[in-house]
C-alpha positions as CSV (number, residue, x, y, z in Angstrom):
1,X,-6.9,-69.9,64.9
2,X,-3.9,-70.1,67.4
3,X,-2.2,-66.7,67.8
4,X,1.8,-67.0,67.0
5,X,4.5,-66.2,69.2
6,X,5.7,-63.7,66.5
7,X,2.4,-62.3,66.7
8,X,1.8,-61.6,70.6
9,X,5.4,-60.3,70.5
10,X,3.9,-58.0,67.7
11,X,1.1,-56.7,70.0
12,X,3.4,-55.5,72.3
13,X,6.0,-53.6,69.8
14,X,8.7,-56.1,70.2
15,X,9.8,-57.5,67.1
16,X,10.6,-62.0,67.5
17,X,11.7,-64.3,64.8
18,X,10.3,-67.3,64.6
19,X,13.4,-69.2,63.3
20,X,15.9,-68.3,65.9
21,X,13.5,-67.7,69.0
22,X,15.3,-64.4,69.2
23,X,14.1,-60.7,69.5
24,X,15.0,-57.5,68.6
25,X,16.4,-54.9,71.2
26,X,17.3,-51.6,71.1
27,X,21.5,-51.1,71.6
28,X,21.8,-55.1,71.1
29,X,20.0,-56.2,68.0
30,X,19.1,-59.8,68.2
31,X,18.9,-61.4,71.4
32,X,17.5,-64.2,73.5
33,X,14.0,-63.3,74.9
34,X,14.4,-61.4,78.5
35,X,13.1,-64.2,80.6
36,X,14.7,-68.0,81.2
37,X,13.0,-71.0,82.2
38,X,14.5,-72.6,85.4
39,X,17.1,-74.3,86.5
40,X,19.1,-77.1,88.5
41,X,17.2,-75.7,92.0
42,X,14.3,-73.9,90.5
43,X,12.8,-76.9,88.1
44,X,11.2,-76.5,84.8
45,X,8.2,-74.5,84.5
46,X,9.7,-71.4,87.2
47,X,10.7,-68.8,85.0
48,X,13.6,-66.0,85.9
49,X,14.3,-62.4,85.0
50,X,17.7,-61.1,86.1
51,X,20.2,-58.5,86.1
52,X,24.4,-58.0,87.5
53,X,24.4,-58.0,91.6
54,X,26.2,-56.3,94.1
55,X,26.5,-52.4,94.1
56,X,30.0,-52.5,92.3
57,X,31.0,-52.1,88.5
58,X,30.9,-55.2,86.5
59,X,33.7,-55.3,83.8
60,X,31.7,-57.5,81.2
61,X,32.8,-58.8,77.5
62,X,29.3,-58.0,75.9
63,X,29.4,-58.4,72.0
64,X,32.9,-58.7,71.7
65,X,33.2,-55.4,73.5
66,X,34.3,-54.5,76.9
67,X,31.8,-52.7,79.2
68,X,31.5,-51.5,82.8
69,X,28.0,-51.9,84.1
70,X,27.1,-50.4,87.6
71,X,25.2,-53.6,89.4
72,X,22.2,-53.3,90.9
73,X,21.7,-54.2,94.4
74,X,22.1,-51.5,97.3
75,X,25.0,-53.5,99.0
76,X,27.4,-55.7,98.5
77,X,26.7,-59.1,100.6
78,X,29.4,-61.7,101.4
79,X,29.2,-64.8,99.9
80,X,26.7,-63.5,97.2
81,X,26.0,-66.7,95.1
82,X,25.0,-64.5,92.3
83,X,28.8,-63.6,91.8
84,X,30.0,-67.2,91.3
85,X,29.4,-70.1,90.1
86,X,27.1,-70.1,86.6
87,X,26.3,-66.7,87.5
88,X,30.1,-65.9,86.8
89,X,30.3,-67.8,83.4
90,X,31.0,-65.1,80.5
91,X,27.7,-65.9,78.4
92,X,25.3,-65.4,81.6
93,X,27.1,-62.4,82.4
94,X,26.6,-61.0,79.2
95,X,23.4,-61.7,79.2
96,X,22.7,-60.4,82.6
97,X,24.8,-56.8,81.1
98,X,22.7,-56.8,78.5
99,X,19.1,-56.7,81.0
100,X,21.3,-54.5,82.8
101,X,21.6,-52.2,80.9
102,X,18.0,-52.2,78.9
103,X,16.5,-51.9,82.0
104,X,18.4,-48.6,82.8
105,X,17.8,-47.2,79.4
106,X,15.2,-48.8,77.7
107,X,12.6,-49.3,80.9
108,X,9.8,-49.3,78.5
109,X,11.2,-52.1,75.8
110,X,11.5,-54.2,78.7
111,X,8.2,-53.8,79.9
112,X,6.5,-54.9,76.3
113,X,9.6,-57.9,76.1
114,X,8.5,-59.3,79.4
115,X,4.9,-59.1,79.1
116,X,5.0,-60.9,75.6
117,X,6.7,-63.3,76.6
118,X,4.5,-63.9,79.6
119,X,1.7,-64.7,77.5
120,X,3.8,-66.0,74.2
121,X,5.0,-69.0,76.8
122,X,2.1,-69.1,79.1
123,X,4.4,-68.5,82.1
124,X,2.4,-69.0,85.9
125,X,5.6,-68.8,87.5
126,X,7.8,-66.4,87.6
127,X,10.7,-65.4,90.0
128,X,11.8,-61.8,89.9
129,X,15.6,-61.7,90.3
130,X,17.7,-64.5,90.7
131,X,20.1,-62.0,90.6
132,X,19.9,-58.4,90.7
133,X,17.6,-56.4,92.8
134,X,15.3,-52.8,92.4
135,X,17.7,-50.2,91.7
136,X,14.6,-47.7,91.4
137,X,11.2,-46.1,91.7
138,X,10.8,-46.6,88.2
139,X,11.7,-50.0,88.1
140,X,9.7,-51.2,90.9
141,X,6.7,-49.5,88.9
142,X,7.2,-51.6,85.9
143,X,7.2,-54.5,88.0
144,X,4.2,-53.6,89.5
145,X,2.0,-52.8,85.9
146,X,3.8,-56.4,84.6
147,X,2.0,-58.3,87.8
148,X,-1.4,-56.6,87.6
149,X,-1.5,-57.2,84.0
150,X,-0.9,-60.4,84.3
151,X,-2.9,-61.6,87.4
152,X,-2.5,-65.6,86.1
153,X,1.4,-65.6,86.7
154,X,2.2,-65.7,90.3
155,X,5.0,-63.8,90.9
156,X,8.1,-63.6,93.9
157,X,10.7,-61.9,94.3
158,X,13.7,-61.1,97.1
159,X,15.2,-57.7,98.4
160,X,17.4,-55.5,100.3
161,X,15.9,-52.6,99.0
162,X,13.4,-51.0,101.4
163,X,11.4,-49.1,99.3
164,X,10.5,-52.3,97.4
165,X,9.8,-54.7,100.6
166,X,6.5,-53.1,100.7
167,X,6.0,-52.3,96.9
168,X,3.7,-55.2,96.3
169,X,1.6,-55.6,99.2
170,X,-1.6,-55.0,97.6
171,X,-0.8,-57.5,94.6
172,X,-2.3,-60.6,95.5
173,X,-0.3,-62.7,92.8
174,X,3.0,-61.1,94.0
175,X,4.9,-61.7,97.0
176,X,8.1,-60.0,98.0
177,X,10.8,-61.9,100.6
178,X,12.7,-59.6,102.7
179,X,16.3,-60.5,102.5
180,X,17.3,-58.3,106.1
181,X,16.6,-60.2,109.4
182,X,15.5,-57.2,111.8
183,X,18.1,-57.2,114.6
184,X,20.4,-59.7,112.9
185,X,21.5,-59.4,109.0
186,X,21.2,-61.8,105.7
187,X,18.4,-64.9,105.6
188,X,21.0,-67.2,104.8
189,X,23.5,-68.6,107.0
190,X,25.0,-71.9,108.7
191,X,22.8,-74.2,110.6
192,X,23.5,-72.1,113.9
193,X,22.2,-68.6,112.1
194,X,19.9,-70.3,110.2
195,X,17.4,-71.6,113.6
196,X,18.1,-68.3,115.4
197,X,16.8,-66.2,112.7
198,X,13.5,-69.1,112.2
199,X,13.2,-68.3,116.2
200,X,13.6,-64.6,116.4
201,X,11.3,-64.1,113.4
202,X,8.6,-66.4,114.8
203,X,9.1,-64.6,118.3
204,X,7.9,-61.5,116.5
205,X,4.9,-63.2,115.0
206,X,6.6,-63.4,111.5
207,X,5.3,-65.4,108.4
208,X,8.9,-67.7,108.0
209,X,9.9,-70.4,106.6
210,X,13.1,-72.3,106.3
211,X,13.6,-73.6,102.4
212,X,14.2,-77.4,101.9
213,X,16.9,-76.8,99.5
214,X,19.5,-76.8,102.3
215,X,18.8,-80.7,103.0
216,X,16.9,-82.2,100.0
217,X,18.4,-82.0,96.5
218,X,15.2,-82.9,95.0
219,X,13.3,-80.0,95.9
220,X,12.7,-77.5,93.4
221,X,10.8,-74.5,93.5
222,X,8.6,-75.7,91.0
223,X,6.6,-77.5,93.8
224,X,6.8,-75.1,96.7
225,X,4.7,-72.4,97.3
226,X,7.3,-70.7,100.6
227,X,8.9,-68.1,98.6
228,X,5.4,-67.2,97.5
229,X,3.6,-66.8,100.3
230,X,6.1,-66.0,103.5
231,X,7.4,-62.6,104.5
232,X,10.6,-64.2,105.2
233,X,12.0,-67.1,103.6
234,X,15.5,-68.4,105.5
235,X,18.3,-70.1,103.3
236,X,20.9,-73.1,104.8
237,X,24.3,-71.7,103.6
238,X,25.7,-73.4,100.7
239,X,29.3,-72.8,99.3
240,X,32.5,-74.6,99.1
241,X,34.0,-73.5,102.5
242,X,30.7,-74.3,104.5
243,X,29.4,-77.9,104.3
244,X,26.1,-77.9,106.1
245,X,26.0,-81.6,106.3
246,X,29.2,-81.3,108.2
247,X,27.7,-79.0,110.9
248,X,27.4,-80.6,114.5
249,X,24.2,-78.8,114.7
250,X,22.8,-80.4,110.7
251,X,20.5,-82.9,112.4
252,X,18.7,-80.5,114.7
253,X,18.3,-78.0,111.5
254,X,16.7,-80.9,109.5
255,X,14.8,-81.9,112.2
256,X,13.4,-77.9,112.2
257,X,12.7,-77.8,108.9
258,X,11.1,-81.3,108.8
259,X,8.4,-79.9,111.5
260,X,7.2,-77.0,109.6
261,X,3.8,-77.3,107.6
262,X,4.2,-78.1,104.0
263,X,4.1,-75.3,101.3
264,X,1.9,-76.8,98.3
């Protein structure tokens, strides 16, 4: 007989009712499982796990109450995308406080909620952070028993933190995408930034690759194996003051990223 969801959630101590999808967490009650299935850029089937960005204090309506959450990335980067957009909407928010916050005091529940659900939705892929980053040792460690627990689910993940670029090295279903350019700064920029860094890196005998999100809206992650794979992974710089398409130099970018061996 087929195991239930409610019963692989109840292997793992974590309480899920069948009828709203929902499951029970310690300081919030009922809530949406811990991990969301893709979106607009990601595609279907690429799951998420995320948390509040930047290194500041998020003032969040959470349950009808106001908080202040402490975000978790070691810096503060302009232009974060994680601070706009969807990720700016009140419910995602919310939801990202709530993660927030379990994770900082409940390390444990969110180690059982995130491996049930692994196996309760058969997830093979599974982004870590897209938003958020490792805010600690202790953290990173859960991450690293979820992946070697789970060594059908390939797993990726992107960081500023230096104690976690390294953290999964020996994982062979995890791969972790170093967000700092050595001797230059973010991996996203305009077209310009964007080839220097793909030079530079290469120059240094660097695993890179340049993601074809910046020049093909059809791409999804769901069919791309560079974020899994490549030490660095460079992103074309996409907001409302900075039209790529625009850029004198968008034609020699495509034609760069056009030339690179496909990531299948």
């Amino acid at each position: 007989m087929k195991e239930t969801k409610q019963a692989i959630y109840a292997r793992y101590g974590v309480q899920f009712d069948p009828k709203t999808g929902n499951i029970l967490a310690p300081m919030f009650g009922w809530i949406r499982p811990l991990l969301i299935d893709g979106n607009s850029k990601l595609g279907k089937g690429v799951w998420t796990f995320s948390m509040l960005p930047g290194n500041f204090y998020h003032h969040v309506t959470v349950d009808g109450s106001p908080v202040e959450i402490l975000g978790t990335c070691p810096c503060n980067c302009p232009g974060c995308y994680a601070q706009t957009g969807l990720f700016n909407t009140p419910d995602v928010k919310a939801a990202n406080a709530r993660k927030t916050a379990l994770a900082r005091m409940y390390l444990d529940f969110v180690k059982r909620a995130i491996m049930a659900q692994i196996k309760a939705d058969k997830i093979k892929l599974l982004r870590i952070h897209a938003a958020g980053d490792f805010f600690s040792v202790e953290y990173i460690n859960m991450w690293r028993d979820i992946i070697k627990a789970t060594p059908g689910t390939i797993y990726w993940t992107y960081t500023k933190n230096p104690v976690a670029e390294s953290a999964f090295d020996d994982l062979k279903n995890a791969n972790v995408v170093k967000s700092l350019i050595p001797g230059m700064e973010l991996n996203y920029g305009p077209c310009k930034y964007v080839m220097d860094a793909y030079k530079a890196l290469k120059s240094m005998g660097k695993n890179v690759y340049i993601c074809r999100c910046g020049i093909d809206k059809n791409q999804h992650c769901v069919n791309c194996t560079g974020c899994s794979k490549n030490e660095y992974v460079l992103f074309v710089e996409h907001s409302t003051k900075y039209k790529a398409e625009k850029d004198p130099l968008y034609q020699e970018l495509v034609a760069l990223i056009e030339s690179q061996p496909p990531q299948k």
